[in-house]
C-alpha positions as CSV (number, residue, x, y, z in Angstrom):
1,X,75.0,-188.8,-139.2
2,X,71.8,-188.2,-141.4
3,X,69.3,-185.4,-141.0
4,X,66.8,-187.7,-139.7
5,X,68.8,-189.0,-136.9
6,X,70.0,-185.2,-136.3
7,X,66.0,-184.6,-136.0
8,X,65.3,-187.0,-133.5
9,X,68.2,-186.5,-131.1
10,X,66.5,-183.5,-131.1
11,X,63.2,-184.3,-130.7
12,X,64.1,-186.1,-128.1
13,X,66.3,-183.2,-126.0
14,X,63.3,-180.8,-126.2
15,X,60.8,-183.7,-124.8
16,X,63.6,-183.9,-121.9
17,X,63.7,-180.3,-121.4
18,X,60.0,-180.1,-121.3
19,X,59.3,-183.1,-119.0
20,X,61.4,-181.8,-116.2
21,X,59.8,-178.5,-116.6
22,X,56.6,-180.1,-115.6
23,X,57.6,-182.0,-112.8
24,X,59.5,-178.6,-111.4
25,X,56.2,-176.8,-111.6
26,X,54.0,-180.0,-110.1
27,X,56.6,-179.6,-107.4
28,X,56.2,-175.8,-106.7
29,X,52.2,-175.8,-106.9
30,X,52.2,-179.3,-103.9
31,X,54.5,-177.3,-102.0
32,X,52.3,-173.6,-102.0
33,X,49.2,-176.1,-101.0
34,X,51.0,-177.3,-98.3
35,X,52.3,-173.7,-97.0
36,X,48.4,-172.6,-97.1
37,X,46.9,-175.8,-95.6
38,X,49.7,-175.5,-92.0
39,X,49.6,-171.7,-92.1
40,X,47.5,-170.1,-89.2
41,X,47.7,-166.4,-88.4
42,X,46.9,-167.6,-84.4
43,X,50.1,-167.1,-82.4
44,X,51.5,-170.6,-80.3
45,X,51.0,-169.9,-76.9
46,X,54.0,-172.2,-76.0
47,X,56.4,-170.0,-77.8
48,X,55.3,-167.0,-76.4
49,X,58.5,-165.3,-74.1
50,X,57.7,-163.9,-71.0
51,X,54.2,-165.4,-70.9
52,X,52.7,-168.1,-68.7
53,X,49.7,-170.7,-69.6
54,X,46.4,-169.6,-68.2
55,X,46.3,-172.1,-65.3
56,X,43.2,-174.3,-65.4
57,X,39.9,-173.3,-62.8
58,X,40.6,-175.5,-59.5
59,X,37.7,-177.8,-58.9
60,X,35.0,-177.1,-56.0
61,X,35.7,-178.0,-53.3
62,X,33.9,-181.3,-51.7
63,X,31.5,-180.5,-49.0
64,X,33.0,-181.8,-45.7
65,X,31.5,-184.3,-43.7
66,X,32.1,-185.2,-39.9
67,X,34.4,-187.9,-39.3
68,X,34.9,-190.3,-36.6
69,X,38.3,-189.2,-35.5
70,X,41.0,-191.7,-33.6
71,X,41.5,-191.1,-30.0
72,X,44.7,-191.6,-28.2
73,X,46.2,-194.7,-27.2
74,X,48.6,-196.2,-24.3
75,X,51.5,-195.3,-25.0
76,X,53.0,-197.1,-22.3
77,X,52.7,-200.6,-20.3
78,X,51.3,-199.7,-16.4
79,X,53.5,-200.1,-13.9
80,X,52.6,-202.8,-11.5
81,X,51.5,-202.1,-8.0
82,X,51.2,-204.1,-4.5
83,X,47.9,-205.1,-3.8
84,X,46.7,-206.6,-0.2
85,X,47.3,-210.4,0.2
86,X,43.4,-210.5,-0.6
87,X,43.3,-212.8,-3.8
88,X,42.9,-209.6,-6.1
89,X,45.4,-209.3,-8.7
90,X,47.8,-206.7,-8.7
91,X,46.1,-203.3,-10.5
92,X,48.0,-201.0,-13.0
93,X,48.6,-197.7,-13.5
94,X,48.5,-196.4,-17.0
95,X,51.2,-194.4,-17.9
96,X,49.2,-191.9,-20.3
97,X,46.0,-191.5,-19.8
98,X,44.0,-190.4,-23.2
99,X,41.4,-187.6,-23.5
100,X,38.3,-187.6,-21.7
101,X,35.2,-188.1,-24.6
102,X,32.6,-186.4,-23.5
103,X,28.9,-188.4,-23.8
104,X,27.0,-185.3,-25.4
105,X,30.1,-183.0,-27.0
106,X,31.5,-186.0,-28.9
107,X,35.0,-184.7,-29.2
108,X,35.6,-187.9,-31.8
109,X,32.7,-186.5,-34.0
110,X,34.2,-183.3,-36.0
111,X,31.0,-180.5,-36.3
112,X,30.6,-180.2,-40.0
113,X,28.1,-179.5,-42.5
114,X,26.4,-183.2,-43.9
115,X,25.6,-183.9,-47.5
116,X,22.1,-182.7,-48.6
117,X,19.5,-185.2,-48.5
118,X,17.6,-185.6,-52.2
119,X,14.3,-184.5,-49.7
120,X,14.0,-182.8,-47.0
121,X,14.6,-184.4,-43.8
122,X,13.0,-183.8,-40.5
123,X,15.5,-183.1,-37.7
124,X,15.0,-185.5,-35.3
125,X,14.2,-183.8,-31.4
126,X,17.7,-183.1,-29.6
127,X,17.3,-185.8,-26.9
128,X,17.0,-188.1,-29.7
129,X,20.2,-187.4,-31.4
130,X,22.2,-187.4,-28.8
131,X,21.2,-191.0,-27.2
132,X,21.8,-191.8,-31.2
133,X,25.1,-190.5,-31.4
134,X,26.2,-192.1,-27.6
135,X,24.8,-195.2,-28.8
136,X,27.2,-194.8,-31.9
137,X,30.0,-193.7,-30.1
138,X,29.8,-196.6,-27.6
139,X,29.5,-199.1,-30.8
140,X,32.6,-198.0,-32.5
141,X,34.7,-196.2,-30.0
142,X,37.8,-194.3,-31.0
143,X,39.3,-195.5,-27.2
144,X,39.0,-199.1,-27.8
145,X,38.2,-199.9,-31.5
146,X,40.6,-200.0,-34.6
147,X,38.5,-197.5,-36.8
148,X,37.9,-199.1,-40.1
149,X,36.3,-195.9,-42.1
150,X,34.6,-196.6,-45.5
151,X,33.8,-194.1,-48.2
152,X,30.2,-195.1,-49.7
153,X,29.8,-194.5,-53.8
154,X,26.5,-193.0,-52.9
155,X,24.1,-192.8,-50.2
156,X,22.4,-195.7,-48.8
157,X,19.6,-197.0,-47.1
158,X,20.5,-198.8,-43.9
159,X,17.9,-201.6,-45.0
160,X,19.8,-202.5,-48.3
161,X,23.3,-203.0,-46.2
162,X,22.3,-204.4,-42.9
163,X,22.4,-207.9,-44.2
164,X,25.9,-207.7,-45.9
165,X,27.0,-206.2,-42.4
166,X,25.6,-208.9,-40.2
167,X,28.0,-211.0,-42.0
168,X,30.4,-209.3,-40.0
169,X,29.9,-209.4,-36.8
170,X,33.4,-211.5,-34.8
171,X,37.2,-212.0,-35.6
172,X,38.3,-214.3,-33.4
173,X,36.2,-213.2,-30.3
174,X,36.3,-209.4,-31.0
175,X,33.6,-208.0,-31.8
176,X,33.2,-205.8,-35.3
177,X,30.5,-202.8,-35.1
178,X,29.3,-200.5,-38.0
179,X,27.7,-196.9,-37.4
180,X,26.2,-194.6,-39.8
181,X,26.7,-191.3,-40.4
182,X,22.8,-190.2,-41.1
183,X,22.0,-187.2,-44.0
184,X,21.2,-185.4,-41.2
185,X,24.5,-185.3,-39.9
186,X,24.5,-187.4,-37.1
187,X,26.8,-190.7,-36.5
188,X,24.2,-193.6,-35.5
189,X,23.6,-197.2,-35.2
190,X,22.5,-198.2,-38.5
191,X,18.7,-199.7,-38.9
192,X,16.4,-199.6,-41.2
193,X,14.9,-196.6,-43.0
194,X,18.2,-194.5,-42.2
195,X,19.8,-193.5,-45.0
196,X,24.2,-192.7,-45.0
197,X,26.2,-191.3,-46.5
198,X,29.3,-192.5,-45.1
199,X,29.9,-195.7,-42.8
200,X,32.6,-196.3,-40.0
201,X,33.2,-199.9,-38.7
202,X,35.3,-200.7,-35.9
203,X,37.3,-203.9,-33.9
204,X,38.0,-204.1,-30.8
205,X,41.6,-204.0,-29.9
206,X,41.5,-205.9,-26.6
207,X,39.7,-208.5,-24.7
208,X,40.0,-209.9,-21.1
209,X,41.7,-213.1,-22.5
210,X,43.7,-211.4,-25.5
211,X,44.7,-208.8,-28.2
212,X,43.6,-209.1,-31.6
213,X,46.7,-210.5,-33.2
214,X,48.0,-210.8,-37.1
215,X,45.6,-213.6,-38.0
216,X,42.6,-212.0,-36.9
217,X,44.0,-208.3,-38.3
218,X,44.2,-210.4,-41.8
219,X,41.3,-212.1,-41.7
220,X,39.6,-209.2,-41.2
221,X,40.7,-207.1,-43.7
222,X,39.6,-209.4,-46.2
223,X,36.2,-209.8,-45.4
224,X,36.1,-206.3,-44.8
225,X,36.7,-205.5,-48.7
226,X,34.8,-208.2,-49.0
227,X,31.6,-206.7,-47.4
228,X,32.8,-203.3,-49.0
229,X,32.5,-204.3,-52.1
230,X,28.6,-205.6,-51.8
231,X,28.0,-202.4,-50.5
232,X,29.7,-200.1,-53.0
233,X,32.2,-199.0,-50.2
234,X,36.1,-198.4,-50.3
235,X,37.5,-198.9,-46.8
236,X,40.6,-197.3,-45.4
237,X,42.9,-199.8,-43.9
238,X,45.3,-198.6,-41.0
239,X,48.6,-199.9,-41.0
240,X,48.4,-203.6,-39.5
241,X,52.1,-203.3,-37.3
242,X,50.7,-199.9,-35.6
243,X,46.8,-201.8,-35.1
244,X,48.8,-204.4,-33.1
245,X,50.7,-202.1,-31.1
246,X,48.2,-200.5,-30.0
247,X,46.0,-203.8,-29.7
248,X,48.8,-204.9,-27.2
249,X,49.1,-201.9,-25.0
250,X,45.5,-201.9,-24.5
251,X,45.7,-205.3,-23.6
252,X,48.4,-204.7,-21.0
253,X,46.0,-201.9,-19.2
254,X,43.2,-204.7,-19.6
255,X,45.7,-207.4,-18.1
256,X,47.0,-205.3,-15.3
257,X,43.2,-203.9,-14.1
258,X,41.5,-207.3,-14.5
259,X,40.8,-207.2,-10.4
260,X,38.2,-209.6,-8.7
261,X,37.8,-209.4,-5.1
262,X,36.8,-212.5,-2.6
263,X,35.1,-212.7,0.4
264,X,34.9,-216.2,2.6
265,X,32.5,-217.4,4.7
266,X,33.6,-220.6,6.3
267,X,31.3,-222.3,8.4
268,X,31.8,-222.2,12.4
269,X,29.6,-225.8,12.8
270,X,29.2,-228.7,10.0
271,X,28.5,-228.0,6.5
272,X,25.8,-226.6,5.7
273,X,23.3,-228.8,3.6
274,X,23.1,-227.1,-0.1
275,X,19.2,-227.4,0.1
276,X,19.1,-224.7,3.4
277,X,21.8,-222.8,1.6
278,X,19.2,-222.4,-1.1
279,X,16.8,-221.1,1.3
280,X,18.9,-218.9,3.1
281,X,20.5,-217.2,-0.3
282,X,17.3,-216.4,-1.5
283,X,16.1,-214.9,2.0
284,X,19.2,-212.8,1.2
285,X,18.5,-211.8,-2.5
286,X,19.8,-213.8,-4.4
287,X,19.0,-214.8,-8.0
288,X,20.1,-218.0,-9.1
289,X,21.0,-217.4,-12.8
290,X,20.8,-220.5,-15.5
291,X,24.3,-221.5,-15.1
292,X,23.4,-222.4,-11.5
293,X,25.8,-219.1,-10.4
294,X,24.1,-216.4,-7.4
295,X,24.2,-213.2,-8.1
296,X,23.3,-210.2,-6.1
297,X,20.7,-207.8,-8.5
298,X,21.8,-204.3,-9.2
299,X,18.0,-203.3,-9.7
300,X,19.1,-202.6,-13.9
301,X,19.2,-205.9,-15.4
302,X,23.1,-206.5,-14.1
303,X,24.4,-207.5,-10.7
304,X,26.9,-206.3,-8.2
305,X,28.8,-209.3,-7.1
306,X,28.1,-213.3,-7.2
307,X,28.6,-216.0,-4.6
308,X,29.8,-219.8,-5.2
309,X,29.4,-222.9,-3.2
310,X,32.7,-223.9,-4.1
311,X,31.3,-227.4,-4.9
312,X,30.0,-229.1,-7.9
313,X,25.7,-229.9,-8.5
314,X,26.4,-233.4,-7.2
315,X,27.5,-232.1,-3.5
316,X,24.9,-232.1,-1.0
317,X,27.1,-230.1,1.5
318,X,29.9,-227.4,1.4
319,X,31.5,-225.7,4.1
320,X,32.8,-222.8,2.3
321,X,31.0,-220.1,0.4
322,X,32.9,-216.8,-1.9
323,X,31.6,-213.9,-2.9
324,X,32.9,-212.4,-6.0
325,X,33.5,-208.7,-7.2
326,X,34.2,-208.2,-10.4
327,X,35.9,-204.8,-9.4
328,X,35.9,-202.8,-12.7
329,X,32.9,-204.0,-13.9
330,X,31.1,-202.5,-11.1
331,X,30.5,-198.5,-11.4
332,X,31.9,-197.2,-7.6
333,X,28.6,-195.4,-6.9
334,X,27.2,-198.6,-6.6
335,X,30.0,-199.5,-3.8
336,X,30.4,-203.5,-4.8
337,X,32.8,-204.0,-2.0
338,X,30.7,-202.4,0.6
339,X,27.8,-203.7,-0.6
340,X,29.3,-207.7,-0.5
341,X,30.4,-207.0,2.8
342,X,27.6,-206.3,4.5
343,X,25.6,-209.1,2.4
344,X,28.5,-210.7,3.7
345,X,28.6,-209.9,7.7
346,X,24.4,-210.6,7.2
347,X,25.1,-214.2,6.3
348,X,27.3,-214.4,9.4
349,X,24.8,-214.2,11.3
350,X,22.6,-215.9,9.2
351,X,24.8,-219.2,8.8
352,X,26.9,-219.2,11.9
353,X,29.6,-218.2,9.5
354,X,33.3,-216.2,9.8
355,X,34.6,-214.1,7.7
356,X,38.2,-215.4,6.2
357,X,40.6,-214.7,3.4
358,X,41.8,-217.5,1.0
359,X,44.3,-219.0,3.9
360,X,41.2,-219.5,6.5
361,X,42.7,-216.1,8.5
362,X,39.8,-214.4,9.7
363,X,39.6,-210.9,8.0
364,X,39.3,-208.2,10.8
365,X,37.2,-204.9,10.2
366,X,40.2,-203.4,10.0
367,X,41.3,-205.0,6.8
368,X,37.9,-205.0,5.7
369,X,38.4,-201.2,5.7
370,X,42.1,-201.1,4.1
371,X,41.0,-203.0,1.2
372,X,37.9,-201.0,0.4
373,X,40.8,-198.1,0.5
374,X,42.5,-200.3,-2.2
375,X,39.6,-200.4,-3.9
376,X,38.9,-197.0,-4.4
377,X,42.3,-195.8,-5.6
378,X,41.5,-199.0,-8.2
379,X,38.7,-196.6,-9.8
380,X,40.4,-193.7,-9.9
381,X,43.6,-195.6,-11.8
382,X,40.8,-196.2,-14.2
383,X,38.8,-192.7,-14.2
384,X,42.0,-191.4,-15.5
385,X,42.5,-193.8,-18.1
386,X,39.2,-192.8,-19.2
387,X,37.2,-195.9,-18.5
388,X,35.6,-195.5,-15.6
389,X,34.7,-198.9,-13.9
390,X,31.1,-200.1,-15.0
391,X,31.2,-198.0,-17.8
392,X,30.0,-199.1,-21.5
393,X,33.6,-199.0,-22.3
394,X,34.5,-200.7,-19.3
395,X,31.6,-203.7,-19.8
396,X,33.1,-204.0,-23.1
397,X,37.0,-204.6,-22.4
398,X,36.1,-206.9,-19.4
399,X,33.4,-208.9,-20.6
């Protein structure tokens, strides 16, 4: 080997020795950079021993606004009871009977503060409010009506939602209300220039001819979301299987009170010509409504009880006339039943006329007087059901 190899062997051992050097001390000056750049001199609350995280300051609480609350329902079919042989159907009893709502205390409206209004508002008088809130309460009522309630974004003016809402109105043929409840507080129809803050719609359960039933349920709900949605609303569905439970109980009570009461006059002679009939009803007072029905005036824009000919428009003669009582549509200070049957002993005399049941047996005074007994136990089977005959509530289930 010659001294110039011997040179650069090592030549080339000291550039070795000096490159790896270089890259050990690159290696130990990254690694103090890193140490200094992750070091902190805070302490990690998460590995503290003994210590628990400062829990997080709960939220305010919401301010609480009244609701429209759900009443009670029947619970259980009425049992069926015997009713004279007097072409009434047989009432009900319910088994039950929900809680009394008051017209002023408004046990279904809960007395809590309402959300501020962006202005002052001026209470309205306290006559005032409280027609508005029976008005409300007779709209969507807790007794009869599936409660729909509906949580508005913000408030609203009832001008700017009445239209969407009018789209609303039937499913089926029950009727759909909406009431308000007003920055003042109070629940109310809603019209324009009130402004709400929450909304509560209802559905009548029950009918005189039926329940509400899936289809309708269904239908509703959609156009419900439907109308929400226009109105920056989120509505609270109940459960559809318990809505038609209920919808069928109240139904049964409906079914099982639906009583009409008839009283015959059958003529003692020939028939009587319809044109002196005319003349004699009248003398009696009468109304003769558009339909071509006669209806005895209650002196408030209703009547108490109706009579038919028994014939069609194209008869001339009939020798049979009914009186009608429409029992629980009629409130019992009014006494329908006596009142038809002295209209009716009046046209006895009148026409030459006897008093007879549907079989042509003439009805004595006597039986007369049994069936206005029937009659009254009738109302108070529905006073403690908590709709009283001729009542709002009443009109509405029997309409």
């Amino acid at each position: 080997m010659t001294d110039l190899q011997i040179t650069l062997f090592g030549a080339g051992g000291v550039f070795i020795v000096a490159v790896f050097s270089y890259n050990k001390w690159q290696e130990y000056k990254a690694k103090k950079s890193v140490e200094r750049a992750f070091s902190t001199d805070h302490d990690d609350v998460l590995m503290r021993e003994g210590e628990a995280p400062a829990a997080a300051p709960a939220p305010a609480a919401a301010p609480v606004e009244p609701v429209l609350r759900q009443e009670p329902r029947f619970d259980a079919a009425p049992a069926v009871k015997t009713e004279p042989s007097f072409s009434a159907p047989p009432a009900a009893a319910v088994a039950s009977a929900p809680a009394p709502v008051q017209a002023h205390a408004e046990p279904s409206l809960e007395a809590a503060p309402a959300v501020a209004p962006a202005a002052p508002v001026t209470a309205a008088p306290q006559e005032e409010v409280s027609v508005a809130t029976e008005q409300a309460t007779s709209l969507v009522d807790p007794l009869i009506d599936c409660l729909l309630p509906l949580s508005l974004e913000a408030p609203v003016r009832g001008e700017k939602i009445l239209p969407v809402l009018q789209t609303l109105r039937l499913v089926g043929n029950k009727p759909v209300h909406f009431i308000g409840l007003h920055v003042n507080g109070d629940w109310e129809p809603i019209v324009h220039g009130g402004v709400y803050t929450r909304m509560q719609g209802g559905v009548q359960l029950a009918s005189r001819t039926t329940a509400l039933n899936e289809l309708e349920y269904s239908e509703l709900v959609t156009r419900l979301r439907g109308v929400a949605d226009e109105i920056g609303a989120e509505p609270e569905v109940p459960d559809m299987m318990e809505v038609m439970a209920e919808a069928r109980n109240l139904h049964r009570f409906v079914t099982g009170h639906d009583a009409q009461l008839g009283v015959n006059l059958h003529t003692n002679g020939a028939p009587w010509a319809i044109s002196t009939l005319l003349f004699a009803l009248e003398k009696q007072g009468f109304d003769v409504r558009p339909d071509g029905r006669f209806v005895m005036p209650d002196g408030e824009g209703g009547y108490l009880f109706s009579l038919s000919t028994n014939v069609t428009l194209a008869e001339e003669t009939t020798p049979r006339l009914t009186l009608l009582l429409d029992v629980p549509c009629v409130a019992p200070a009014r006494d329908g039943f006596g009142a038809m049957v002295a209209c009716a002993r009046s046209l006895v005399g009148r026409l030459d006329a006897t008093i007879v049941d549907d079989y042509n047996q003439a009805l004595s005074d006597a039986a007369l007087a049994e069936i206005a007994g029937q009659v009254q136990e009738f109302y108070q089977e529905m006073d403690a059901a908590d709709i009283p005959a001729g009542s709002t509530r009443a009109l509405r289930l029997f309409s």
